[in-house]
C-alpha positions in Angstrom: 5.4 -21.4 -22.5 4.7 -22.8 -19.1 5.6 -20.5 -16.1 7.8 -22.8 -14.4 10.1 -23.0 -17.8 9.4 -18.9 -18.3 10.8 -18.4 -14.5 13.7 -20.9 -15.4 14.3 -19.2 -18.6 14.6 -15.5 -16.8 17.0 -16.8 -14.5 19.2 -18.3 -16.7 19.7 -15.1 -19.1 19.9 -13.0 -15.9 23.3 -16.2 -15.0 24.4 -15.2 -18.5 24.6 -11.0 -18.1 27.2 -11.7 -15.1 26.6 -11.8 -11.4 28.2 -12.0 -8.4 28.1 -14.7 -5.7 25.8 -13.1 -2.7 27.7 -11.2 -0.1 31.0 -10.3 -2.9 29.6 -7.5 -5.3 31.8 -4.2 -5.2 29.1 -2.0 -2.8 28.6 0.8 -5.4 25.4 3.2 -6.3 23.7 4.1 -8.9 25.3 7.5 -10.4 23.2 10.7 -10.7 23.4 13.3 -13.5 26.3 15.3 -13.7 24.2 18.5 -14.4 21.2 19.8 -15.9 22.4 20.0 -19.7 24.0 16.6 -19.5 20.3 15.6 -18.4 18.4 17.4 -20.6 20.6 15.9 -23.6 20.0 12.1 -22.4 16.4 13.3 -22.5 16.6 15.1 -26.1 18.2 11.7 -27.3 15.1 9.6 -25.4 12.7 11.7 -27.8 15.0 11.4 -30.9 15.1 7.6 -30.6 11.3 7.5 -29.6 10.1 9.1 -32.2 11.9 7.1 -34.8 10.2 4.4 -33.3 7.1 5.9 -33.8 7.8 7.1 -37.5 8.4 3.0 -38.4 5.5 1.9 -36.1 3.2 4.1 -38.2 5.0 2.5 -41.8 4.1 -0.7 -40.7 0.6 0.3 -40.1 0.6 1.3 -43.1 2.1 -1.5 -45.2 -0.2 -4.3 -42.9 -3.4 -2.3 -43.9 -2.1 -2.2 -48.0 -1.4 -5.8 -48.1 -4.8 -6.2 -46.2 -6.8 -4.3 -48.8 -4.8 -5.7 -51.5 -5.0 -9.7 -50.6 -8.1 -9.6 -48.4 -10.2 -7.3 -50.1 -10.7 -5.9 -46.2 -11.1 -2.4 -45.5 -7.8 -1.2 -44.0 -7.3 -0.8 -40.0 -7.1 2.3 -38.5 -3.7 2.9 -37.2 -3.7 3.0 -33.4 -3.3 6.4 -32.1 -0.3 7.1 -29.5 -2.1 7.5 -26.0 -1.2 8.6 -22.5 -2.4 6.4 -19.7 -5.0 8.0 -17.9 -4.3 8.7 -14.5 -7.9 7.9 -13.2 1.8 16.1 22.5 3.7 13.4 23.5 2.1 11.0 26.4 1.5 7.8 27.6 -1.7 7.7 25.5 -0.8 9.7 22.3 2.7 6.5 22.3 0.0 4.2 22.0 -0.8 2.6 18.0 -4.7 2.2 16.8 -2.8 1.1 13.2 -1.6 -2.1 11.8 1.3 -1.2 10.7 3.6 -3.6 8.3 7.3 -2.7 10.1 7.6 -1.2 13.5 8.4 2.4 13.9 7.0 2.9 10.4 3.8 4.6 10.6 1.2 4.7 7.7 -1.4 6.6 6.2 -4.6 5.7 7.6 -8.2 7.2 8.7 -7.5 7.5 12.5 -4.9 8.0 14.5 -4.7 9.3 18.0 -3.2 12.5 19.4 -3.0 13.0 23.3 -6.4 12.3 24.6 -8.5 12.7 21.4 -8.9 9.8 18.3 -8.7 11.9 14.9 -10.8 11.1 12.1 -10.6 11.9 8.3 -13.7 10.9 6.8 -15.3 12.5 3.5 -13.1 15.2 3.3 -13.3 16.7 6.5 -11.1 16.2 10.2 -12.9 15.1 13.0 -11.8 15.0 17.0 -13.3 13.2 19.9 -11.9 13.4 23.1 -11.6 9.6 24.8 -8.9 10.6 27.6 -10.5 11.0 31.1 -12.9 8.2 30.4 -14.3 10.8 28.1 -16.5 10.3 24.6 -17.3 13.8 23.6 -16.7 15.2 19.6 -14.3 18.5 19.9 -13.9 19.6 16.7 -13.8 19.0 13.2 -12.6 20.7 9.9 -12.4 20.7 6.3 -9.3 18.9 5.1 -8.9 21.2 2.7 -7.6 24.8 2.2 -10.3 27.5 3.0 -11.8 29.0 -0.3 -10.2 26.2 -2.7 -12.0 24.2 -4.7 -12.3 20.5 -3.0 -13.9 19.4 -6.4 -11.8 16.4 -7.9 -9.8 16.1 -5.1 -9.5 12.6 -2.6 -8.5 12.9 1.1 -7.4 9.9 2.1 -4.7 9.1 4.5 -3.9 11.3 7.7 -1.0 11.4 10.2 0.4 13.0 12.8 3.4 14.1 14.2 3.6 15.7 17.2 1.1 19.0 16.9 0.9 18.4 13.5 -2.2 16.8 11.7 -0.9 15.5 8.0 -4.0 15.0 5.3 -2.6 13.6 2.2 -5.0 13.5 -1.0 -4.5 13.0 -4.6 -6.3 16.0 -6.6 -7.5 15.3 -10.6 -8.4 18.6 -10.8 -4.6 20.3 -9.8 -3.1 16.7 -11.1 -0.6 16.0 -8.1 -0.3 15.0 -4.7 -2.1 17.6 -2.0 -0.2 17.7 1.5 -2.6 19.6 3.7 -1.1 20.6 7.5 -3.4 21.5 10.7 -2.5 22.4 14.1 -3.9 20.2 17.2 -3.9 21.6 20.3 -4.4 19.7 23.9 -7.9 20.9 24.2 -8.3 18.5 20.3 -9.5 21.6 18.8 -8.3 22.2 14.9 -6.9 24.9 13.1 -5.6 24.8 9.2 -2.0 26.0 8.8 -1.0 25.4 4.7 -1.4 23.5 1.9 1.4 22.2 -0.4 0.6 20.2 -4.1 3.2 17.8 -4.9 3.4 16.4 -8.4 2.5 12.8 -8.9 1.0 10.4 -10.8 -2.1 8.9 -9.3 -0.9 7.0 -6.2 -3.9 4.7 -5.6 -4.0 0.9 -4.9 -5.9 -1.0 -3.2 -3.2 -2.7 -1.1 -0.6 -0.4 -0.3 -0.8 3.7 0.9 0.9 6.3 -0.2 2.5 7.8 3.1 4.5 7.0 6.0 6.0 8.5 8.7 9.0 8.0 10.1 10.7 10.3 12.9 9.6 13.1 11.6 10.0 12.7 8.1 6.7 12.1 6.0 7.6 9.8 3.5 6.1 9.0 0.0 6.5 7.2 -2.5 5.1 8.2 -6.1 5.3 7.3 -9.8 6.3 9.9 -12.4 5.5 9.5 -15.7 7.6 11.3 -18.4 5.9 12.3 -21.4 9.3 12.9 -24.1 6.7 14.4 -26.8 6.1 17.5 -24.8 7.6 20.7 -24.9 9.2 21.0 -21.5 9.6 17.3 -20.3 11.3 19.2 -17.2 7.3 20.0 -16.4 6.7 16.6 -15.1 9.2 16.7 -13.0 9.3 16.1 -8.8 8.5 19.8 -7.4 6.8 21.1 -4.4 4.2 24.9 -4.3 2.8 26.0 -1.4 -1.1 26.4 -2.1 -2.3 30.3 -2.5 -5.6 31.1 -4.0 -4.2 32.8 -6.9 -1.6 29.9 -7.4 -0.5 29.2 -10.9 1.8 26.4 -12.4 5.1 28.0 -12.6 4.7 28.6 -8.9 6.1 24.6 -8.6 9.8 25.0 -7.5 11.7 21.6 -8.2 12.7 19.5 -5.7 14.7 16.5 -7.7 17.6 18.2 -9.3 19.6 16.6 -12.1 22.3 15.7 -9.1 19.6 13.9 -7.7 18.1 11.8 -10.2 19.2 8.6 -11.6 19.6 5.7 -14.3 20.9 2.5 -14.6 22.6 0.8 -17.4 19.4 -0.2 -18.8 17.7 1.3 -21.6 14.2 2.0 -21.9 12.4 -0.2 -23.5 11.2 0.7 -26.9 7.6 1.8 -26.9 7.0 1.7 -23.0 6.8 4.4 -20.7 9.8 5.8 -18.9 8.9 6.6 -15.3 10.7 8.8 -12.6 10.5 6.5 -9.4 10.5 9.1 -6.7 10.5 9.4 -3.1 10.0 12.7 -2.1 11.2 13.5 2.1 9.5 16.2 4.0 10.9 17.3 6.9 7.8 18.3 9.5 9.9 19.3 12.5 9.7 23.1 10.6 6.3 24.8 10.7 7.2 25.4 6.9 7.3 22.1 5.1 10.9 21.7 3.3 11.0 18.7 1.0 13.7 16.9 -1.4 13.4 14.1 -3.8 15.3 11.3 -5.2 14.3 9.8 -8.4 15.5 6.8 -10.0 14.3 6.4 -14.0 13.0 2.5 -15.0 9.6 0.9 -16.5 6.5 1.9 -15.4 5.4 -1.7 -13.1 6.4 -1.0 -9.6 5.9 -2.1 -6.0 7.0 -0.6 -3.7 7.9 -0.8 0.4 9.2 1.3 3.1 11.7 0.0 5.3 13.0 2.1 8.8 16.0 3.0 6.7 14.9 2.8 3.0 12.4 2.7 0.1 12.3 -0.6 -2.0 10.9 -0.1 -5.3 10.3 -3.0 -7.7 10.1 -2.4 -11.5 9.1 -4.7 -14.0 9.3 -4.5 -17.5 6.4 -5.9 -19.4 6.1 -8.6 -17.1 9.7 -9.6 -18.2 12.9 -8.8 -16.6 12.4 -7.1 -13.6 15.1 -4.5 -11.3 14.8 -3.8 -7.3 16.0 0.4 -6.1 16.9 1.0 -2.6 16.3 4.5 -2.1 17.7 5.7 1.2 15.5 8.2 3.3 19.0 10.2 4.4 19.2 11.4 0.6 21.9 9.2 -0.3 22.4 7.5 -3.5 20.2 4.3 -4.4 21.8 1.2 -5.3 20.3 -1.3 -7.7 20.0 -5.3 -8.6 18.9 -6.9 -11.6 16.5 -9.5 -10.9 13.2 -11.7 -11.9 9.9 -12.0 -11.3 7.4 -10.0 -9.6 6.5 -9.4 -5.8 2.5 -9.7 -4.9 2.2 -6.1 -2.9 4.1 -4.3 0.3 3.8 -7.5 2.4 5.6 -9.9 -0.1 9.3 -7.8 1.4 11.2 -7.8 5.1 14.1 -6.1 5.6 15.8 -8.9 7.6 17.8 -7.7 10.7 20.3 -10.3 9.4 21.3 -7.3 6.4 19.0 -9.2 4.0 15.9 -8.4 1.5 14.1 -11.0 1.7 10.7 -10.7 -1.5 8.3 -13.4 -2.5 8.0 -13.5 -6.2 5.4 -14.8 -8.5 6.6 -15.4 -11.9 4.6 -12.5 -13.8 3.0 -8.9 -12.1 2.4 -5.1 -13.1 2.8 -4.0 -10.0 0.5 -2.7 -7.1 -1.3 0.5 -8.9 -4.7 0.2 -8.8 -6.0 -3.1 -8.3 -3.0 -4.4 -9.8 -1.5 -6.2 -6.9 -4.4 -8.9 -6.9 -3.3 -10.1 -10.6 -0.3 -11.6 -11.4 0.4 -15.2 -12.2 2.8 -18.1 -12.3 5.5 -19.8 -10.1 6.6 -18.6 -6.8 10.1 -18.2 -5.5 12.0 -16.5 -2.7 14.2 -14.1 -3.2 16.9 -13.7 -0.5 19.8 -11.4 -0.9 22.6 -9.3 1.2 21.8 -5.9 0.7 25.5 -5.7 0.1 24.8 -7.4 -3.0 23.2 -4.2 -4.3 25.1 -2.1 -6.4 25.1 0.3 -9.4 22.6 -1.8 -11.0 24.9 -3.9 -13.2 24.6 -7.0 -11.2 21.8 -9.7 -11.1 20.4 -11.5 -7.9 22.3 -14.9 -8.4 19.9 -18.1 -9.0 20.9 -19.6 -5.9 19.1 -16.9 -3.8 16.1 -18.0 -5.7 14.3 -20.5 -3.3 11.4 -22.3 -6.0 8.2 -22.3 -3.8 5.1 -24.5 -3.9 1.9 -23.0 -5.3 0.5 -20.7 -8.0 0.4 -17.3 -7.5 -3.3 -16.6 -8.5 -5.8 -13.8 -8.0 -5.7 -12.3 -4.7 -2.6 -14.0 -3.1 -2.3 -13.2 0.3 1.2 -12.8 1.7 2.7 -12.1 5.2 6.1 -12.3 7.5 5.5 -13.2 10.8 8.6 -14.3 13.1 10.7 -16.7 11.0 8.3 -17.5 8.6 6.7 -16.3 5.7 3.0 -17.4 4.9 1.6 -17.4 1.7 -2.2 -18.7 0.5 -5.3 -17.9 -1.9 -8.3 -17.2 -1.2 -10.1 -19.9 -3.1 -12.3 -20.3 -6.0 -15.1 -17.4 -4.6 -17.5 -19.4 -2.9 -18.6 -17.8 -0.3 -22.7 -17.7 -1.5 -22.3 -21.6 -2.5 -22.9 -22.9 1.4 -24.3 -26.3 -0.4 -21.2 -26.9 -2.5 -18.3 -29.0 -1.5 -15.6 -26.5 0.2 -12.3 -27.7 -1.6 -9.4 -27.2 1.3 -6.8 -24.6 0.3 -3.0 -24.9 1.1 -1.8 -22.2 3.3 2.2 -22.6 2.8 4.5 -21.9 5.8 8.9 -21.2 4.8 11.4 -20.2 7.1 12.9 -17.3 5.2 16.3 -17.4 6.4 17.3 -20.9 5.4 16.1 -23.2 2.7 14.6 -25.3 5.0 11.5 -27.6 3.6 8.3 -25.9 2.9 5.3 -27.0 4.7 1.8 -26.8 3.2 -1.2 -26.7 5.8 -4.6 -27.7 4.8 -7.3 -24.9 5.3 -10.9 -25.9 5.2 -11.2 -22.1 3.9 -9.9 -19.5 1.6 -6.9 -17.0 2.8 -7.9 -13.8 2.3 -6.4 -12.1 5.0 -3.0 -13.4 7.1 -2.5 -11.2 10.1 0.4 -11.5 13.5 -0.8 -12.9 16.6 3.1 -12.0 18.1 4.9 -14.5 17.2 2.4 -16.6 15.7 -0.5 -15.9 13.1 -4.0 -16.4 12.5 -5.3 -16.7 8.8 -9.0 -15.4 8.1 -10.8 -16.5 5.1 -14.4 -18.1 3.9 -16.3 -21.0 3.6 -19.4 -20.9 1.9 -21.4 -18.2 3.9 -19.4 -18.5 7.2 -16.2 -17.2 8.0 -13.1 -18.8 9.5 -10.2 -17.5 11.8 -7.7 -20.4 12.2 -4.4 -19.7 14.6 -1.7 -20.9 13.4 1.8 -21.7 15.9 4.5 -20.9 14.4 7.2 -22.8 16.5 10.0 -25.1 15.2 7.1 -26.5 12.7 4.1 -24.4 11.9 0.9 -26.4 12.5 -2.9 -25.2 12.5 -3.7 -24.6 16.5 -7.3 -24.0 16.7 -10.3 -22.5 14.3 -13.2 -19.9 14.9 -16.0 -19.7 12.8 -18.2 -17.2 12.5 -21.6 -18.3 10.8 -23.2 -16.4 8.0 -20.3 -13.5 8.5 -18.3 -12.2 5.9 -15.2 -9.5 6.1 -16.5 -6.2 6.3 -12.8 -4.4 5.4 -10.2 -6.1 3.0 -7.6 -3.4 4.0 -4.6 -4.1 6.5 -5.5 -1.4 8.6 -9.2 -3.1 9.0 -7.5 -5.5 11.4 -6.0 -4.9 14.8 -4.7 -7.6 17.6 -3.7 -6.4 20.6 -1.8 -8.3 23.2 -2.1 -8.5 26.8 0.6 -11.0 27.3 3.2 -12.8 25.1 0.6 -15.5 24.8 -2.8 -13.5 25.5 -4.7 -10.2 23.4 -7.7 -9.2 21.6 -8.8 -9.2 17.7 -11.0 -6.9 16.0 -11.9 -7.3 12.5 -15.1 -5.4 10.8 -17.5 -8.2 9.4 -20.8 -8.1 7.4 -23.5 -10.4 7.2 -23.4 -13.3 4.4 -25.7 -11.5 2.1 -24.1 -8.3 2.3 -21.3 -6.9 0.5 -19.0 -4.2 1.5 -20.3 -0.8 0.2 -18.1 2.2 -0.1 -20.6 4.5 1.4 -21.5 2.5 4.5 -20.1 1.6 7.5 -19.5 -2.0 8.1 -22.5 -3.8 10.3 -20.2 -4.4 13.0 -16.7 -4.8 14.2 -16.0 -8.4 16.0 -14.0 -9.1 19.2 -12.3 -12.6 19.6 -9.7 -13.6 22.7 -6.7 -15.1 22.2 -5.7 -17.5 25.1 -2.9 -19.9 23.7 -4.2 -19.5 20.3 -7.6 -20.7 21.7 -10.0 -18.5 20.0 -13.4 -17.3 21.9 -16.1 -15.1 21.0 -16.4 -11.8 22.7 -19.5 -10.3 20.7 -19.3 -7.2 18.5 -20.5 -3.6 18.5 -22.6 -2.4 15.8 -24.0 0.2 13.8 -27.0 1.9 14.9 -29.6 0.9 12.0 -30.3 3.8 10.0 -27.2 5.9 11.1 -26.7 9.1 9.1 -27.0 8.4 5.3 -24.2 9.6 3.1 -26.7 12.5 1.5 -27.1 14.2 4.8 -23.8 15.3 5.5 -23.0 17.7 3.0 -20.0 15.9 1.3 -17.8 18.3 -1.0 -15.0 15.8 -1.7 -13.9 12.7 -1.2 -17.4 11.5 -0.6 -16.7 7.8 -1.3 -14.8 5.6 1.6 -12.3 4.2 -0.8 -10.4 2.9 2.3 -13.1 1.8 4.2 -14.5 4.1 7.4 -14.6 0.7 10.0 -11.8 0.3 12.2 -11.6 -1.5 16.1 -9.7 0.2 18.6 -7.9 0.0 22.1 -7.0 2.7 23.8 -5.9 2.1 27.6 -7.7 -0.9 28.9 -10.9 0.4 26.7 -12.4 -1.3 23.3 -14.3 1.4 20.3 -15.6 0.7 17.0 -14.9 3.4 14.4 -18.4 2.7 12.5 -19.1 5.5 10.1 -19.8 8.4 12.1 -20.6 6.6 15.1 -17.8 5.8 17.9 -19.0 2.9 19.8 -17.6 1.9 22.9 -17.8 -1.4 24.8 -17.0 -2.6 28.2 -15.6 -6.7 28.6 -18.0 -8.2 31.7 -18.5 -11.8 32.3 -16.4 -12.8 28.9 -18.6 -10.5 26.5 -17.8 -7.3 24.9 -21.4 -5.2 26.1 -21.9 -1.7 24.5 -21.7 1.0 26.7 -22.1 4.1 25.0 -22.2 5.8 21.4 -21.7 9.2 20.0 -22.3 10.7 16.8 -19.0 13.1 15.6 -21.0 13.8 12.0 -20.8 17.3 10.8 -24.6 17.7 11.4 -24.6 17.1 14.7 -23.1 15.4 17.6 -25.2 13.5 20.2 -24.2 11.0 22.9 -26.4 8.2 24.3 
């Protein structure tokens, strides 16, 4: 069936269930479980009706593989055997961001962050301070990110925050199967001490796109995907609960955190043979030294995207790439509300929460969601979806078609997506030719909507891919290849969005996919400074390297000029030599530019690199090594 009649389709049997014109639906919520019995009986009927399924599943097996032997003279098939997915102080300085954040006053998970007058590292399971305040670059102090005398084995650190004193290390552990939440005091001198560890169950949380924290106030924020397994004997056991880490610490030390008050359905039922997931975000408060968290969980299909607003959690389900339903989870513990709707966002950065009351998502026509590297696939026609989050409800009611705006385009692999201002951009990044420098470049489209009306959609022609769409204030700049060279073209984003001017870069490539690789910051409304890790054209980004070197480009008008780069010292500590005991790949890259008061770093590896702007070049200054086997400045 072609996608734009599969798209049509969807919308017209969502038309036919009954909806409600935007801005009228009754504001109701979803409604919890009246207690635990009345949840484990819902559950009790789940397994009851799941494994009928299974019992006719298995006779049909069976009949196909008879008539097969019978008619075909084949041997019979094996039947297919039922399988779980496998889950593979406060200052003027410590105020100031080094991450690219998606909304404003919603922090993320990322590999540095700054506290006071010391950056803070996470690399390859282990903490790391320098001091940079005082025109300082001296290492302080570093740390396992783990809990003295456990067993790092199988376990990921990946994403650090911090509020106020407190350092925040979140990991995923295979080995203890659940989220680990590991807390350390920083004091004003950057030194490190470990306070506790907490293990929070979860499903794997990994994608390549999105992370799995945020923090917000002080509440630290995540998002995670439980999967219920109805066959086992206590489907209660994969429920949302929270232990404090001991060394003798044994599963029925988890204390639930989601009761049945707290979780909720809608009026759909699971679909037969899928997976039924508990969609949970789980609220830690870290203004106590002891962490208290609760949980909300909302049951649906296992495809999900989700995004964190200042106010709530999104989360899009899908159902086998079919019909699709949107949660709004607020963060104050309230109930969620729901809409039925179609489609499938790209990642985190296909949603705004509108200041106009709206959710505002682009949609491709098919999706499973972000986990993984899920959030690159998806296919088919785009739309807009633009709704009153009034219109959300106890999940009974569908988006209407006519907040459906039909977009230009198809939503191939690796879609890039991005609100900036009024608009929302949208591109591909082209057929992969970035070694073919003596092929014809075909031009891509990079498409330009004003969300908030259904204005005319503008498509500007790109003599490059779009792999990476990034703010410049209140206009943009789009990064992508062409052949072996790579292109930054601004883009103004005024009444009519038209290509300003373009950079190229020869024989460069991007050294660091992520969001957080990128950081622009502005001097003036019209003026600021980009930093973006590259690599050469021949190399390709390696998960235990640091990039070559990060790049610095001015911004004058949307005029873009070269200001050179700082790179890695060749032959810079190998990954063997520093004794890695977990985490010991760099699956969110270890390359990051910073500004910190007037003064331009590159996070290379191990190596801080500073640079000083003279004469309209960025000119290294100084280095230091902060690597666990020693710490040298030259």
């Amino acid at each position: 069936m072609p996608c734009a009649l599969k798209f049509t389709l969807i919308l017209s049997l969502l038309l036919s269930a009954g909806c409600h014109a935007a801005g009228t639906a009754p504001r109701k919520t979803l409604a919890p479980f009246a207690s635990e019995q009345a949840l484990s009986d819902y559950l009790q009927q789940l397994q009851t009706r799941q494994a009928a399924l299974q019992r006719e599943q298995q006779k049909l097996q069976r009949a196909t593989a008879q008539y097969s032997a019978q008619y075909t003279a084949a041997p019979p098939a094996p039947a297919a055997p039922m399988m779980a997915k496998a889950a593979p102080a406060t200052s003027a300085e410590a105020a100031e961001s080094v991450t690219n954040v998606q909304t404003a006053g919603v922090d993320e998970g990322g590999i540095v962050k700054l506290h006071g007058k010391h950056l803070v590292m996470l690399r390859r399971g282990k903490l790391f301070t320098v001091q940079v305040g005082g025109n300082a670059l001296q290492p302080v102090s570093s740390l396992d990110a783990f809990a003295p005398g456990s067993d790092p084995s199988g376990s990921w650190y990946d994403e650090m925050l911090i509020d106020g004193d407190t350092v925040v290390v979140i990991g995923y552990s295979y080995s203890r199967g659940g989220t680990e939440i590991g807390l350390f005091d920083i004091a004003a001198d950057g030194k490190l001490a470990y306070r506790a560890t907490y293990h929070l169950r979860s499903n794997d949380y990994y994608s390549s796109r999105n992370y799995a924290s945020r923090l917000v106030g002080s509440k630290l924020v995540f998002y995670s995907p439980l999967s219920l397994n109805l066959r086992r004997g206590d489907p209660f056991g994969g429920f949302p609960a929270l232990r404090r880490w001991r060394p003798d610490a044994v599963p029925s030390d988890f204390k639930r955190i989601a009761p049945a008050t707290r979780i909720y359905r809608t009026d759909e039922e699971p679909e037969a043979g899928a997976g039924l997931t508990l969609h949970t975000v789980t609220v830690c408060d870290l203004a106590q030294r002891d962490m208290r968290c609760e949980a909300t969980a909302v049951m649906g299909p296992q495809g999900r995207v989700f995004y964190v607003s200042g106010e709530s959690v999104f989360v899009w389900t899908t159902r086998r790439g079919r019909d699709s339903g949107v949660f709004r989870i607020p963060l104050d513990g309230s109930a969620p509300s729901a809409l039925k709707v179609a489609g499938a966002p790209v990642d985190q950065f296909s949603f705004l929460e509108s200041v106009d009351g709206h959710l505002n998502v682009l949609l491709r026509a098919e999706g499973q969601g972000d986990a993984m590297w899920d959030g690159a696939r998806g296919r088919g026609d785009m739309a807009l979806l633009r709704v009153p989050l009034t219109s959300f409800s106890d999940g009974r009611d569908s988006a209407p078609a006519s907040s459906y705006k039909p977009l230009p385009g198809g939503g191939g692999y690796g879609l890039q997506n991005r609100y900036v201002g009024p608009y929302l951009l949208y591109g591909n990044p082209g057929n992969g030719g970035r070694r073919q420098a003596d092929q014809a470049w075909p031009r891509q489209p990079l498409y330009a909507v004003r969300w908030a009306d259904a204005g005319s959609v503008q498509a500007l022609s790109l003599p490059h891919g779009v792999e990476r769409i990034e703010a410049l204030g209140n206009d943009a700049v789009v990064i992508g290849a062409q052949g072996r060279d790579l292109h930054f073209s601004s883009i103004r984003l005024g009444a009519q969005a038209a290509i300003a001017t373009r950079y190229i870069r020869t024989d460069a490539a991007q050294g660091e996919s992520r969001s957080h690789g990128f950081f622009y910051k502005p001097q003036t409304a019209s003026e600021g400074m980009i930093g973006l890790p590259i690599l050469g054209a021949d190399e390709r980004p390696g998960l235990n390297k640091s990039a070559a070197s990060v790049l610095y480009l001015r911004n004058s008008g949307l005029q873009l000029t070269e200001l050179g780069a700082l790179a890695a010292r060749p032959g810079q500590l190998s990954a063997a030599d520093d004794g890695c005991r977990a985490s010991c790949v760099d699956w969110y890259g270890n390359a990051r530019p910073l500004f910190l008061q007037g003064r331009v770093f590159a996070l290379l590896g191990y190596e801080l690199v500073e640079g000083v702007l003279k004469d309209g070049q960025i000119r290294e200054v100084r280095r230091i090594s902060y690597a666990p086997i020693a710490s040298t400045a030259r």
